[in-house]
C-alpha positions, 0 to 999 in steps of 0.5 A, a space after each residue: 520474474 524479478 523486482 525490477 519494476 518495483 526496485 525502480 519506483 523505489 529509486 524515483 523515490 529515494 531522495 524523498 524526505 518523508 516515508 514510503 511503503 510499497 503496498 499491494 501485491 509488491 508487498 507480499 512478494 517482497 515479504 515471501 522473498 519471491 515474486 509469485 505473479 506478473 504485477 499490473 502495477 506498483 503500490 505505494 502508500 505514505 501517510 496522508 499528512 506527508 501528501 503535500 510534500 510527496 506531491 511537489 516531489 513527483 511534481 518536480 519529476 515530470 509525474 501527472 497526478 490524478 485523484 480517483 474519487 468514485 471512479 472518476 479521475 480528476 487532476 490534483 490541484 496544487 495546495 489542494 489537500 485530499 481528505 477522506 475518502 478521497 485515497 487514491 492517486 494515479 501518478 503517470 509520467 512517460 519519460 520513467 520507468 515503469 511509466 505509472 504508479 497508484 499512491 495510496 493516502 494512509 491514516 498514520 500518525 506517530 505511534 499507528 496505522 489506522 486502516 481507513 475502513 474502520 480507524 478502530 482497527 490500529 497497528 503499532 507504527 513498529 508493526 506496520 512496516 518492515 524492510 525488505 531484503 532489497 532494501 525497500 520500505 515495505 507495508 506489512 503483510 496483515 495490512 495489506 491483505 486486511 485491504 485485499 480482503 474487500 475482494 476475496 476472490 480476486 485476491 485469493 492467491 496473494 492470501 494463500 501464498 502469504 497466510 502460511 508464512 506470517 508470524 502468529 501475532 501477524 495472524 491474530 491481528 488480520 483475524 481480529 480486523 477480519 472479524 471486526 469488519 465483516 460478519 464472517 469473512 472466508 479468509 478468517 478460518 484459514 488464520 
């Protein structure tokens, strides 16, 4: 397995003004260095204020884009600005390669992250992101387990294989948010 696929969408997205962040388990294999499972698709999160500009972009580029609002896929309108809860968007386009991608609205401002769940629980906009050794924007590892830990089970591996290879302070912030958002998560005693 290789980054190609995701090496890809970092293309597509090259020449977009604002930031990008691949997310989901990209992510974490971008972190490791290494890819450690066959990926359904590739993930990227930019913050919700810059969701205008990231639209007209892909637009531009022959890209569909829906909302999925409880499960429902609806179209998103132009000069429709998403709010919350509404996070998600299937972009699908099949002239590229790979031919869909899910972009995921996040609460960033200037100075942090907020995860959306609970916008109590804040990261440093320094801490959030790093770059990967293939150049790509990459979500921070803590945020992005702290998302997959809704579904423990299914995202057991990805934990497991990034857990051990986070810094102590990355450690301790995915703890504490564990700690905060579920009354006893099995994710917890293996920080």
């Amino acid at each position: 397995m290789s980054f190609a696929e995701v090496e890809r969408v970092g293309s597509l997205l090259r020449d977009l003004r604002c930031e990008w962040f691949v997310c989901g388990g990209w992510a974490i294999d971008l972190f490791l260095g290494r890819a450690t499972r066959v990926h359904s698709d590739v993930d990227i999160a930019i913050a919700r204020r810059d969701q205008t500009e990231v639209r007209d972009y892909l637009m531009r580029r022959g890209w569909e884009l829906e909302k999925a609002v409880d499960g429902v896929l609806s179209p998103w309108e132009d000069g429709k600005t998403l709010a919350l809860p509404v996070h998600t968007v299937w972009c699908r386009n099949d002239a590229h390669d790979p031919g869909f991608v899910e972009l995921l609205l996040d609460e960033i401002d200037d100075e942090r992250f907020r995860f959306r769940r609970d916008r109590t629980i804040t990261l440093a906009r320094g801490r959030m992101s790093f770059v990967s050794s293939n150049g790509l924007p990459v979500l921070a590892p803590e945020i992005v387990l702290l998302y997959k830990s809704s579904r423990p089970e299914e995202y057991a591996a990805d934990f497991r294989n990034a857990a051990g290879s986070l810094p102590g302070e990355s450690r301790a912030w995915l703890r504490g948010a564990l700690d905060k958002v579920f009354a006893r998560h099995p994710w917890a005693d293996e920080l």
